[in-house]
Backbone as ProteinMPNN parsed JSONL, in Angstrom:
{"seq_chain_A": "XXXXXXXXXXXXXXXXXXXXXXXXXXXXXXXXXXXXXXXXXXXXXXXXXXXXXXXXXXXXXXXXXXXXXXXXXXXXXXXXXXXXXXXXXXXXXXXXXXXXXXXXXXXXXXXXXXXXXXXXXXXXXXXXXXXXXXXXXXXXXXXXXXXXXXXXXXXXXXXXXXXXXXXXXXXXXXXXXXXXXXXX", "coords_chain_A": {"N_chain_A": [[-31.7, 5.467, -26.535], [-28.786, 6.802, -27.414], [-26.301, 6.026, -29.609], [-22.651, 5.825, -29.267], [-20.177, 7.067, -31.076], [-17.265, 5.167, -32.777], [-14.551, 5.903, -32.56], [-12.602, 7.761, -34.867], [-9.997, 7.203, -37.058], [-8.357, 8.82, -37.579], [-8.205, 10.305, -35.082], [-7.936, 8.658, -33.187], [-5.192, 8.332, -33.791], [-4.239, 10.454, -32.707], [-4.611, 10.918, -30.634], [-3.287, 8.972, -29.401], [-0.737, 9.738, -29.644], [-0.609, 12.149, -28.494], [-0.668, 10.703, -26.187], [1.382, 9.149, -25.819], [3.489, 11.16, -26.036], [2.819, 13.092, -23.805], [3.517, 11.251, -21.729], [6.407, 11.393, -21.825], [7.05, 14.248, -21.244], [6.057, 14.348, -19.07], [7.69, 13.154, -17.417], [10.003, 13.906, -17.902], [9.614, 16.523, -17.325], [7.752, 16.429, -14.982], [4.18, 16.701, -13.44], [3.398, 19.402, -14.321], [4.294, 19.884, -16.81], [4.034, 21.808, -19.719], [0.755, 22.032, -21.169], [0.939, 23.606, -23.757], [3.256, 23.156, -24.952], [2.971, 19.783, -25.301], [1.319, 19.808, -26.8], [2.115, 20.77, -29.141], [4.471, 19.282, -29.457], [3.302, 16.834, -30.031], [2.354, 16.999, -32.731], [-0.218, 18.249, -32.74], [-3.162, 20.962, -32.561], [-3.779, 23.039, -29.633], [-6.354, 22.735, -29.223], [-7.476, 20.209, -29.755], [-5.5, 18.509, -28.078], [-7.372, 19.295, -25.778], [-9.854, 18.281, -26.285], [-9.412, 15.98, -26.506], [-8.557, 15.185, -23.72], [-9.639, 17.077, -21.159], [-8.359, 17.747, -19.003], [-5.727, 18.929, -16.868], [-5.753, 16.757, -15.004], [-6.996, 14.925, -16.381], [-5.709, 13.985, -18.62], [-3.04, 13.234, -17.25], [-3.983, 11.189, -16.068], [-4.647, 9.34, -17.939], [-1.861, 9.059, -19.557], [-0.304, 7.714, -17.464], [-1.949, 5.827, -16.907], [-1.376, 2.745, -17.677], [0.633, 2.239, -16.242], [-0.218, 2.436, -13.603], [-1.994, 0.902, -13.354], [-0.228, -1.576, -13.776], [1.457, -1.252, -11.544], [-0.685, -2.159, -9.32], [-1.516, -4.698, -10.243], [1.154, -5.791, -9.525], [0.667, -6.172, -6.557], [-1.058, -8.511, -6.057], [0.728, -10.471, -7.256], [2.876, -10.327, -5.31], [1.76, -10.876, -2.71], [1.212, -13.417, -3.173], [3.524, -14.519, -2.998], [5.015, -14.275, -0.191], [3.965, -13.749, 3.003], [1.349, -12.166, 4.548], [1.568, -9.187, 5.972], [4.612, -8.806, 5.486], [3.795, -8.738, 2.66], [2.357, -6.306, 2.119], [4.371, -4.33, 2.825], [6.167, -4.787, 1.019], [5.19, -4.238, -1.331], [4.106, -1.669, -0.825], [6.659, -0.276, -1.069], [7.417, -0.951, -3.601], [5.651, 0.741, -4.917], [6.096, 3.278, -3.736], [8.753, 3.482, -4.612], [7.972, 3.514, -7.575], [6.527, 5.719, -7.271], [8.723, 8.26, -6.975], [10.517, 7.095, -8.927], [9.22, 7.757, -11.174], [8.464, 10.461, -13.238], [5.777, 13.112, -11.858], [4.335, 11.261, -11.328], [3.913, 10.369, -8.82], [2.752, 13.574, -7.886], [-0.073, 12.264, -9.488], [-0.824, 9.972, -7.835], [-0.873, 10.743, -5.274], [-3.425, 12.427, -5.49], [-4.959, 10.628, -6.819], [-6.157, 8.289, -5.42], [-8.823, 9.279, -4.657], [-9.729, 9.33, -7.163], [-11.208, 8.038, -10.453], [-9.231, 6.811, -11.939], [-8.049, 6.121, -10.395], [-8.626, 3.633, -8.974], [-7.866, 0.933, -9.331], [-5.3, 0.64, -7.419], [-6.787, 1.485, -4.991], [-7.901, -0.781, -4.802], [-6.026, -3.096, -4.842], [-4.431, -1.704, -2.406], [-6.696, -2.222, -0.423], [-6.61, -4.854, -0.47], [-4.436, -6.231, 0.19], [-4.092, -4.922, 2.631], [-6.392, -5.635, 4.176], [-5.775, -8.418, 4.155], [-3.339, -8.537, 5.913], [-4.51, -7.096, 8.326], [-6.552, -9.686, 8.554], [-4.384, -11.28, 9.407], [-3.103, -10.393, 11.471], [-1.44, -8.752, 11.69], [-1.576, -5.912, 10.956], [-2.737, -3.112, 12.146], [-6.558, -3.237, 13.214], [-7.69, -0.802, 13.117], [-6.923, 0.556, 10.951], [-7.451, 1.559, 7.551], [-7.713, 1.378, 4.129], [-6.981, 3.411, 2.191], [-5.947, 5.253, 3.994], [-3.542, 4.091, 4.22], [-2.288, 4.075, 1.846], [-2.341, 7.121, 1.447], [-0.385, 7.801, 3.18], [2.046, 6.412, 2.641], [2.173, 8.085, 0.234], [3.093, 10.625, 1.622], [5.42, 9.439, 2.561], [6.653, 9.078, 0.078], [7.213, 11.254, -0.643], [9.006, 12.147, 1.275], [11.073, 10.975, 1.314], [12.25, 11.464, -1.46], [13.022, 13.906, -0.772], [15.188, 13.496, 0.338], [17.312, 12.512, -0.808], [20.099, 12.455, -0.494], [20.375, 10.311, 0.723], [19.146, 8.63, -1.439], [16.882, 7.59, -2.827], [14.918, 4.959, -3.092], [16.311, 3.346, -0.885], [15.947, 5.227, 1.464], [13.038, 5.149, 1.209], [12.391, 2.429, 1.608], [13.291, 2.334, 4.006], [12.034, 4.487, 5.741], [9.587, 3.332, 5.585], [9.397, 0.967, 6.6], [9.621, 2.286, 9.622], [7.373, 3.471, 9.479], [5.719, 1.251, 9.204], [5.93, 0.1, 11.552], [4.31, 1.45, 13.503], [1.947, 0.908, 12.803], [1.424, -1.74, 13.132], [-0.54, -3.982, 15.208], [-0.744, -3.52, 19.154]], "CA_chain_A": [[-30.326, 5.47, -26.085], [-27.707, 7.317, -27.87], [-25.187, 5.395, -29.864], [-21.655, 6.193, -29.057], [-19.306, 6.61, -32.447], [-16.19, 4.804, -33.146], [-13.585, 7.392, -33.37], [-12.382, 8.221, -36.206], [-8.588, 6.337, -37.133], [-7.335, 9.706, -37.267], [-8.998, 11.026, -33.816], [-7.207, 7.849, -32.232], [-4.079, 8.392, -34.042], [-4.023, 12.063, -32.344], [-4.989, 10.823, -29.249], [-2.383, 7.728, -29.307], [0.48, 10.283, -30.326], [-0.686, 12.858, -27.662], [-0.626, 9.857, -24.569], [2.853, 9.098, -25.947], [4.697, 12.59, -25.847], [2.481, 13.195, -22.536], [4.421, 10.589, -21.059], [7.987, 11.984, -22.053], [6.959, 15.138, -20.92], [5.678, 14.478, -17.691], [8.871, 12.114, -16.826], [11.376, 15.006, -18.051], [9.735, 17.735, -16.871], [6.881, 16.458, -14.079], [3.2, 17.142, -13.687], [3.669, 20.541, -14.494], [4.931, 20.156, -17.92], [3.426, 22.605, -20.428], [-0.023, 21.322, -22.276], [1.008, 23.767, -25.359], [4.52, 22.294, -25.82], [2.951, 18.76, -25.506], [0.643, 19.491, -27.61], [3.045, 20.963, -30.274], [5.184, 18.139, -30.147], [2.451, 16.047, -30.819], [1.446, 18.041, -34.043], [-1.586, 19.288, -33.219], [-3.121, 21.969, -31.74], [-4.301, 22.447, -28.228], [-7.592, 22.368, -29.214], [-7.179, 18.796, -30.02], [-5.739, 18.012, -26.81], [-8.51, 19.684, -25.094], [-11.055, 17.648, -26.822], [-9.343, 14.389, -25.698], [-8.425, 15.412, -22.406], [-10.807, 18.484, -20.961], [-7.789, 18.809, -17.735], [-4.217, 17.926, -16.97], [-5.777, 15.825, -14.41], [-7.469, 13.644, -17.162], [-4.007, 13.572, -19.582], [-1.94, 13.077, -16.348], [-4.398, 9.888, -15.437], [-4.583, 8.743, -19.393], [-0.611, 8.989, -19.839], [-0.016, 6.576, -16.432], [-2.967, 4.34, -16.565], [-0.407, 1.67, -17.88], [2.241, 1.965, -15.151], [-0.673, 2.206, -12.337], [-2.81, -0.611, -13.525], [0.842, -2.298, -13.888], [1.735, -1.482, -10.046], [-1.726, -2.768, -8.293], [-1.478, -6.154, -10.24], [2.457, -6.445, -8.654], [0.166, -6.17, -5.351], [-1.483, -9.92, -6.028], [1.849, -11.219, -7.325], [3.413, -10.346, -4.009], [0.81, -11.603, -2.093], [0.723, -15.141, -3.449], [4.944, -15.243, -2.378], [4.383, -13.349, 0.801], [3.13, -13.473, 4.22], [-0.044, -11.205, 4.228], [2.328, -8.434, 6.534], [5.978, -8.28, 4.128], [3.172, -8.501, 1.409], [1.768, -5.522, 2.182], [5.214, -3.393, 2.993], [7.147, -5.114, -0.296], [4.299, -3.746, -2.433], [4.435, -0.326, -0.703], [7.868, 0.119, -1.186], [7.531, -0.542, -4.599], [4.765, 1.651, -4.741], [7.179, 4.278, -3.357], [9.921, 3.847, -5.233], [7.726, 3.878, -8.463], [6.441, 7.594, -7.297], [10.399, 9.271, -6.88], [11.525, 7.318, -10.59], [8.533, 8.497, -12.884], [8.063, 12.199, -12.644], [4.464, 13.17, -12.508], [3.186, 9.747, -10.892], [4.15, 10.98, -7.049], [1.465, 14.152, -8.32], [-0.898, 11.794, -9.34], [-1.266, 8.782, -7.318], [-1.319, 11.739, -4.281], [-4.875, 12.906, -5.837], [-5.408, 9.126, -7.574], [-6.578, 8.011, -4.363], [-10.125, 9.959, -5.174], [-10.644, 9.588, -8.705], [-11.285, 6.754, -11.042], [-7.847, 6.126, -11.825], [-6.766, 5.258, -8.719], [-9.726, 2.404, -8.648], [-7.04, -0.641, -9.131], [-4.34, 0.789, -6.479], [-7.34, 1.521, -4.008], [-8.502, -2.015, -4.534], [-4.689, -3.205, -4.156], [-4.145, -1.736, -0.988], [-7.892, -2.824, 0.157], [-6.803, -6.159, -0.186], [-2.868, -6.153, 1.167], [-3.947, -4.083, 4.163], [-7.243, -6.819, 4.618], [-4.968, -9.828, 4.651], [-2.55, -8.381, 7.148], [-5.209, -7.466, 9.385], [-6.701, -10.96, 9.339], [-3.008, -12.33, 9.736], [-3.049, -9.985, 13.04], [-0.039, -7.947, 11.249], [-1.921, -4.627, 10.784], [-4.121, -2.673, 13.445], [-7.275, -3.4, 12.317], [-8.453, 0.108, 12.402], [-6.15, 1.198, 9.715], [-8.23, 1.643, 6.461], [-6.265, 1.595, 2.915], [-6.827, 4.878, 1.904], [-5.244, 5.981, 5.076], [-2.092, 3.402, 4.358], [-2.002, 4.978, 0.377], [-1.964, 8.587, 1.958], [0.972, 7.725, 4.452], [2.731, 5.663, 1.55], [2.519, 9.087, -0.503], [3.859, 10.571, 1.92], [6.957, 8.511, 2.757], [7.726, 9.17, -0.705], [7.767, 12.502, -0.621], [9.624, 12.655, 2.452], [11.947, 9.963, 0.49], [12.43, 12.133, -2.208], [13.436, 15.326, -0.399], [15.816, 12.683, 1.376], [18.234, 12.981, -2.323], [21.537, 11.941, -0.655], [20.159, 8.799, 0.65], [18.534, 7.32, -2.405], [15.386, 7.105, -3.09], [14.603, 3.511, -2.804], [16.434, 3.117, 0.273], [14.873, 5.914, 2.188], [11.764, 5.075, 0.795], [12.187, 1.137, 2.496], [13.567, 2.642, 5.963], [10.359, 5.12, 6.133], [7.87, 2.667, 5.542], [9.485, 0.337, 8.099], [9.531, 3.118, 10.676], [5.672, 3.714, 9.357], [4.608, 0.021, 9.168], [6.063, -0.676, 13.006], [3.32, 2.039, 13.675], [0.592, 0.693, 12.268], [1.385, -2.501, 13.761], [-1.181, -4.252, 16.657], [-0.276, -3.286, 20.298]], "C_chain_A": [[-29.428, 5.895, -27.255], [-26.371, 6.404, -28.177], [-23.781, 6.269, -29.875], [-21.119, 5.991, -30.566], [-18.439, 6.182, -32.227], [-15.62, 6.141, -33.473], [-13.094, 6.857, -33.785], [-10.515, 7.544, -36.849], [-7.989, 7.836, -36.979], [-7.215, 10.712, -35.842], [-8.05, 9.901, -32.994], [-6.123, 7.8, -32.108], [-3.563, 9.63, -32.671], [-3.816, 11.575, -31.186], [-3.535, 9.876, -28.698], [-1.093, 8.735, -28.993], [0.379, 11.61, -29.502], [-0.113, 12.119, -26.108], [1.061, 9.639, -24.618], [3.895, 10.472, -25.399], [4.224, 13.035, -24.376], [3.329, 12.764, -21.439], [5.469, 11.071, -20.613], [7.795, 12.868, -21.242], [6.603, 15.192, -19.635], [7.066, 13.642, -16.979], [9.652, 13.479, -17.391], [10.764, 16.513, -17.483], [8.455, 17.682, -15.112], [6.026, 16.922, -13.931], [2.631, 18.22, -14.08], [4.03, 20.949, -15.799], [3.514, 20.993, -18.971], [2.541, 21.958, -21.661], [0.337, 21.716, -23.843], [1.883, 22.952, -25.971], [3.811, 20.462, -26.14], [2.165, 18.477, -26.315], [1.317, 19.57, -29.029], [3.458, 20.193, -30.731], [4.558, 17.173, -30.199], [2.119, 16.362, -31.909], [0.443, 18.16, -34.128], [-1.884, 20.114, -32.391], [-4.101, 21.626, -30.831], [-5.818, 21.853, -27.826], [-8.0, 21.02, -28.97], [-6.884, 17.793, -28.68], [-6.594, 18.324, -26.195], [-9.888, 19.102, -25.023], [-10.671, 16.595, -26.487], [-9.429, 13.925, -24.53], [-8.884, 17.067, -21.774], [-9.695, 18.93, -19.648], [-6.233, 17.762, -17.955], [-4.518, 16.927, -16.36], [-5.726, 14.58, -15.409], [-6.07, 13.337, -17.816], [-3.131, 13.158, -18.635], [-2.288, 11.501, -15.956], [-4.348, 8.699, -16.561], [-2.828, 8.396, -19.746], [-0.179, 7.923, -18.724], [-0.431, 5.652, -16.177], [-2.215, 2.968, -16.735], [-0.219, 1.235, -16.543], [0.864, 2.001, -13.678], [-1.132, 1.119, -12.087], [-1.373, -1.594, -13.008], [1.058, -2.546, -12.117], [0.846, -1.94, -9.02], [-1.706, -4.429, -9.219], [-0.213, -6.471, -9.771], [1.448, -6.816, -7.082], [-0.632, -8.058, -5.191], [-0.427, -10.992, -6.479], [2.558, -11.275, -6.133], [2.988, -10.988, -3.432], [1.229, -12.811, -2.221], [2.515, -15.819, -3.24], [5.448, -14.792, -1.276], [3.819, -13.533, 1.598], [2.268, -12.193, 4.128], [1.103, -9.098, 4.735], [3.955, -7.986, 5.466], [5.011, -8.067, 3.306], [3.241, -6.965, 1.01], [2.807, -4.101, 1.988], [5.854, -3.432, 1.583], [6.474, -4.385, -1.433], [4.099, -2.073, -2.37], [6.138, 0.164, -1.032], [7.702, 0.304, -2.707], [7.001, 0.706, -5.401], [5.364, 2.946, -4.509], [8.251, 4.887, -4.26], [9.447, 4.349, -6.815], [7.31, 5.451, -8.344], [7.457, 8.6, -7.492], [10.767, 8.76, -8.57], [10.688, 7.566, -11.426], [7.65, 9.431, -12.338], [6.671, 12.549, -12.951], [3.915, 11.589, -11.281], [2.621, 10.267, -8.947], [2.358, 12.086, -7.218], [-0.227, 13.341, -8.149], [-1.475, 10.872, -8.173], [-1.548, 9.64, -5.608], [-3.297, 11.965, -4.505], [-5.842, 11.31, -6.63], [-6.353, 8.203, -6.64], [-8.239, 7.745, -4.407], [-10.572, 9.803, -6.225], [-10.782, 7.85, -9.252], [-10.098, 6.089, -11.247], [-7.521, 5.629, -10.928], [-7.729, 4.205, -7.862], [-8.848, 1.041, -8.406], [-5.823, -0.55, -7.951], [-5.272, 0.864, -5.072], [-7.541, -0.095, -4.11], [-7.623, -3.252, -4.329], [-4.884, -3.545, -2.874], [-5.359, -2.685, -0.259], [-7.322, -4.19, 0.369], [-5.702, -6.949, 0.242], [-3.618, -6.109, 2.861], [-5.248, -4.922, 4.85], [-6.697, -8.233, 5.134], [-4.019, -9.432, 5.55], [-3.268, -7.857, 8.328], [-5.966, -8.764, 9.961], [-5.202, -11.595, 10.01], [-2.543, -12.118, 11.567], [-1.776, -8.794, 12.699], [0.023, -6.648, 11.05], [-2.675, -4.2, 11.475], [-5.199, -2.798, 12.47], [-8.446, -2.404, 12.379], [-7.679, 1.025, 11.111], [-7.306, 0.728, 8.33], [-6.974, 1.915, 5.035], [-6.265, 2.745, 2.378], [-5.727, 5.406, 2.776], [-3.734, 5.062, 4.908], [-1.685, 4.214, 2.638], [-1.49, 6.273, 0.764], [-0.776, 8.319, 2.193], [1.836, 6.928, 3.532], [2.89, 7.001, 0.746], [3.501, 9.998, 0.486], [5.002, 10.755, 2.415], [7.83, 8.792, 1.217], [7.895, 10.419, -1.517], [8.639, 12.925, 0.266], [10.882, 11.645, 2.409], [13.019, 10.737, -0.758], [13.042, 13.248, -1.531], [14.768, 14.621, 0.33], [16.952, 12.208, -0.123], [19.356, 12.298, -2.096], [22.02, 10.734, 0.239], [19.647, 8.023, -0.144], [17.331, 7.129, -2.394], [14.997, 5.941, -2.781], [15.061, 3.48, -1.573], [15.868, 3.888, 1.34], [13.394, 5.617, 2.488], [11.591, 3.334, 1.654], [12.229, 1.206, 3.708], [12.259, 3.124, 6.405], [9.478, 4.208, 6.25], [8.029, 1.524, 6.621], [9.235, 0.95, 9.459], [8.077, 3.028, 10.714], [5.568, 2.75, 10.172], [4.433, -0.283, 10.589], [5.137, -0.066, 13.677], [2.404, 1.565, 14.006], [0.45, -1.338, 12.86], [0.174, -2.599, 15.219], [-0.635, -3.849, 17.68], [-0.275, -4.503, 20.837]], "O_chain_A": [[-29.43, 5.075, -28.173], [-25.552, 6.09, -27.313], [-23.786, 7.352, -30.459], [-21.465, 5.02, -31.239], [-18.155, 6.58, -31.097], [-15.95, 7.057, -34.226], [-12.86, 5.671, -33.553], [-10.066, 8.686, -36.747], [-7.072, 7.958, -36.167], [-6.384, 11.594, -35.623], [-7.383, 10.386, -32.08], [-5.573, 7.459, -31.06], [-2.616, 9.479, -31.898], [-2.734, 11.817, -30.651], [-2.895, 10.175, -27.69], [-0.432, 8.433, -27.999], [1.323, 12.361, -29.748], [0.558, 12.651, -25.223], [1.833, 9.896, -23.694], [4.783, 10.534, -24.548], [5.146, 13.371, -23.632], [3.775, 13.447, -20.518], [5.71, 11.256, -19.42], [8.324, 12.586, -20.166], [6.888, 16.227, -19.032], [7.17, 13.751, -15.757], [9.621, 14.153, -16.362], [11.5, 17.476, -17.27], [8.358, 18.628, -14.331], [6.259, 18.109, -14.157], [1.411, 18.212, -14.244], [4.118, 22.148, -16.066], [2.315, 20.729, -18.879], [3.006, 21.512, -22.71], [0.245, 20.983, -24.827], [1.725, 22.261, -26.978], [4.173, 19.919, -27.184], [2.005, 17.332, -26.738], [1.171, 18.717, -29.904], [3.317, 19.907, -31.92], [5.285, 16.223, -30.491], [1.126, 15.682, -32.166], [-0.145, 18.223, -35.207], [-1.148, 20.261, -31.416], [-4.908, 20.697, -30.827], [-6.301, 21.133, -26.951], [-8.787, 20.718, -28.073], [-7.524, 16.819, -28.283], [-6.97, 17.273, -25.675], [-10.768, 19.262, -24.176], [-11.581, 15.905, -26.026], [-9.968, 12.898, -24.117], [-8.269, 18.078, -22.116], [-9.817, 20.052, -19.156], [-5.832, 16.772, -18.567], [-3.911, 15.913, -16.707], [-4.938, 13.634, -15.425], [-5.413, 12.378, -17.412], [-2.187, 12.569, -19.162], [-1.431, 10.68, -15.63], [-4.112, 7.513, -16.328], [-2.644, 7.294, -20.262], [0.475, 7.038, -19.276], [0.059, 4.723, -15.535], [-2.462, 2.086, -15.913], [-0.676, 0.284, -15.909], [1.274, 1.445, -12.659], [-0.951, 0.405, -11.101], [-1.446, -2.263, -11.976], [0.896, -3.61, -11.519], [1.308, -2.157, -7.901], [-1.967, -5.371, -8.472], [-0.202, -7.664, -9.464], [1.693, -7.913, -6.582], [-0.607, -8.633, -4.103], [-0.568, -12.181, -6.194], [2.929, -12.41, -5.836], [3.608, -12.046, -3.318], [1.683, -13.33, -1.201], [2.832, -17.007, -3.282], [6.674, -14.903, -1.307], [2.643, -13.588, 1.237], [2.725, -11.216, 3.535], [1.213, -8.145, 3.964], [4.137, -6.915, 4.887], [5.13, -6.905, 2.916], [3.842, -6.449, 0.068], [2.473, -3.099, 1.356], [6.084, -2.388, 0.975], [7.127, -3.965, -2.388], [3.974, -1.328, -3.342], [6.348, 1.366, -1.194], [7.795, 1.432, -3.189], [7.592, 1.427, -6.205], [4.988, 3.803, -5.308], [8.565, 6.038, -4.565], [10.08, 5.23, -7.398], [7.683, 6.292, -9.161], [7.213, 9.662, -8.065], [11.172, 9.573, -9.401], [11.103, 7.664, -12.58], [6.707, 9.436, -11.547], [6.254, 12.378, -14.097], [2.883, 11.459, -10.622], [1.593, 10.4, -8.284], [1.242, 11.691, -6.881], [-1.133, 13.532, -7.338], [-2.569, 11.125, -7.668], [-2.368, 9.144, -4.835], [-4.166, 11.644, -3.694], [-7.045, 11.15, -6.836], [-7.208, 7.469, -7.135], [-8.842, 6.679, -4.284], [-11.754, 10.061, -6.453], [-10.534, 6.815, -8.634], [-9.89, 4.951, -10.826], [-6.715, 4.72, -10.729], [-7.71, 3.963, -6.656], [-9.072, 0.239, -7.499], [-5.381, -1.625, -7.546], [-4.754, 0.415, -4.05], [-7.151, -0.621, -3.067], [-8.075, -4.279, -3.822], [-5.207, -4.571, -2.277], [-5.071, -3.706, 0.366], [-7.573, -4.705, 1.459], [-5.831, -8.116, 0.613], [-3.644, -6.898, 3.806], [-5.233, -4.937, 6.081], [-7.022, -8.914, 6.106], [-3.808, -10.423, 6.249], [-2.741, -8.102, 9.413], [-6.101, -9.045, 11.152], [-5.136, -12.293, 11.021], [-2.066, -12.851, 12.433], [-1.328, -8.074, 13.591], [1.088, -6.039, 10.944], [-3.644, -4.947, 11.605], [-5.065, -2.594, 11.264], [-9.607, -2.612, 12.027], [-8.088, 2.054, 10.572], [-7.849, -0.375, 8.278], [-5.855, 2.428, 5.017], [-5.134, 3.082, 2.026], [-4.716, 5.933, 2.312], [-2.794, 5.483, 5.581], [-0.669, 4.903, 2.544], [-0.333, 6.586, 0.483], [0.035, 8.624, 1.318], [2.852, 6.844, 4.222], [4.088, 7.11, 0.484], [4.679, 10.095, 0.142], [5.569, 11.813, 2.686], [9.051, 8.772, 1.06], [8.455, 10.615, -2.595], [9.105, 14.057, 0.138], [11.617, 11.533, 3.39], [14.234, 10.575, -0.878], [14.041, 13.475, -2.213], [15.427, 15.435, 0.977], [17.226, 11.016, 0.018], [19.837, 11.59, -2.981], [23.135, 10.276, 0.492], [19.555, 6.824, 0.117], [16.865, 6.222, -1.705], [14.527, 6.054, -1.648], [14.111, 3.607, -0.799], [15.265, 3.249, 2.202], [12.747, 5.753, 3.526], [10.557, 3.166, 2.301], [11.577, 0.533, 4.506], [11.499, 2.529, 7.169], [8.564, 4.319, 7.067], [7.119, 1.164, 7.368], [8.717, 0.288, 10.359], [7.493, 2.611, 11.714], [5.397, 2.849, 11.387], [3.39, -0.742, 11.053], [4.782, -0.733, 14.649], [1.9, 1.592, 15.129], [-0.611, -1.961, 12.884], [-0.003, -1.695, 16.035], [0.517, -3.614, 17.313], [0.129, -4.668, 21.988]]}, "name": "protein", "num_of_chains": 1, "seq": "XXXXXXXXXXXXXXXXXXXXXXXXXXXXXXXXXXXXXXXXXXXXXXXXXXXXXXXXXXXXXXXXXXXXXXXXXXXXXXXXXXXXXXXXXXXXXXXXXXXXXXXXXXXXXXXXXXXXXXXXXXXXXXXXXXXXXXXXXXXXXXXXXXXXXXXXXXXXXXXXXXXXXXXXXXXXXXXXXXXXXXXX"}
C-alpha cells in the first residue's frame, strides 16, 4: 500500500490562498469567473491551480464546501424546533435563499446533487423529506433528490423574479411547490 505524503507547508499555503480568492471570485463574478485571474491573484501560476484542483468543478466544490456542509447541518437544527412538514420547507427556503446571495453556489448545488459534495445536502434533504412523509406531510412518493432539483429550481425562477426579492419569491415558490407535493 502506497503511503500518501503530507503536503508540503508551502503546497497547503498555495492551496489555502487559492480556496480563499476562489471564493471572492466566484461571489463577485459567479461560477464563471476566470481560473487565470484567480490564479494570478493568488500568486501563482495556473499550473499550480491545476495541480490542486484538475476542474472548475473541483475548485467550485473546494471553495463552498464550508457554506454547504454549513447549510445541511441548519437542516437538523430546524428539525429539532419544527414539525417534520415547516421543517422541511424552512430549510428549503433557506436553502434557496442561500443559492440567489452567494454567486456560484445556485451553479453548484444544481450539479452538487450528483457528486460528492453534495453528500451532506443529499443526506439533509433524505432526512427532512423522510420525516414529513412519516408525519403524513409529504407524498410519500416524492424522493429528495427530486425535492433538491425542484428547490434549485425555485431559485432560479426566484432569481429571475429581481423586483420581488429574492428571499421572498423564493418562500412564495416553494409554498406554491410544497402544496404540490403535499398528500391528496
Amino acid at each position: 500500500m502506497a503511503q500518501v505524503r503530507p503536503m508540503r507547508a508551502d503546497a497547503r499555503r498555495n492551496r489555502e490562498r487559492l480556496l480563499e480568492v476562489a471564493a471572492a471570485a466566484f461571489a463577485e463574478r459567479g461560477e464563471g469567473a476566470s481560473l487565470d485571474d484567480i490564479a494570478r491573484r493568488a500568486g501563482v501560476g495556473v499550473g499550480t491551480l491545476y495541480r490542486h484542483f484538475p476542474t472548475r468543478q473541483a475548485l467550485l466544490e473546494a471553495a463552498y464546501l464550508d457554506r454547504i456542509e454549513a447549510i445541511a447541518a441548519r437542516a437538523d437544527l430546524i428539525a429539532a424546533e419544527r414539525a417534520p412538514g415547516e421543517a422541511l420547507l424552512e430549510w428549503l427556503n433557506e436553502l434557496g435563499v442561500g443559492m440567489i446571495q452567494v454567486r456560484g453556489m445556485k451553479a453548484l448545488l444544481g450539479t452538487a446533487v450528483d457528486t460528492a459534495c453534495g453528500e451532506c445536502v443529499r443526506g439533509a434533504a433524505d432526512r427532512l423529506v423522510r420525516a414529513a412523509q412519516e408525519a403524513g406531510t409529504l407524498r410519500p412518493d416524492v424522493e429528495p433528490v427530486e425535492v433538491l432539483r425542484l428547490a434549485h429550481g425555485v431559485a432560479t425562477a426566484a432569481e429571475s423574479a429581481a423586483g420581488e426579492g429574492g428571499g421572498t419569491a423564493v418562500r412564495r415558490y416553494l409554498s406554491l411547490l410544497v402544496e404540490g407535493l403535499m398528500p391528496r
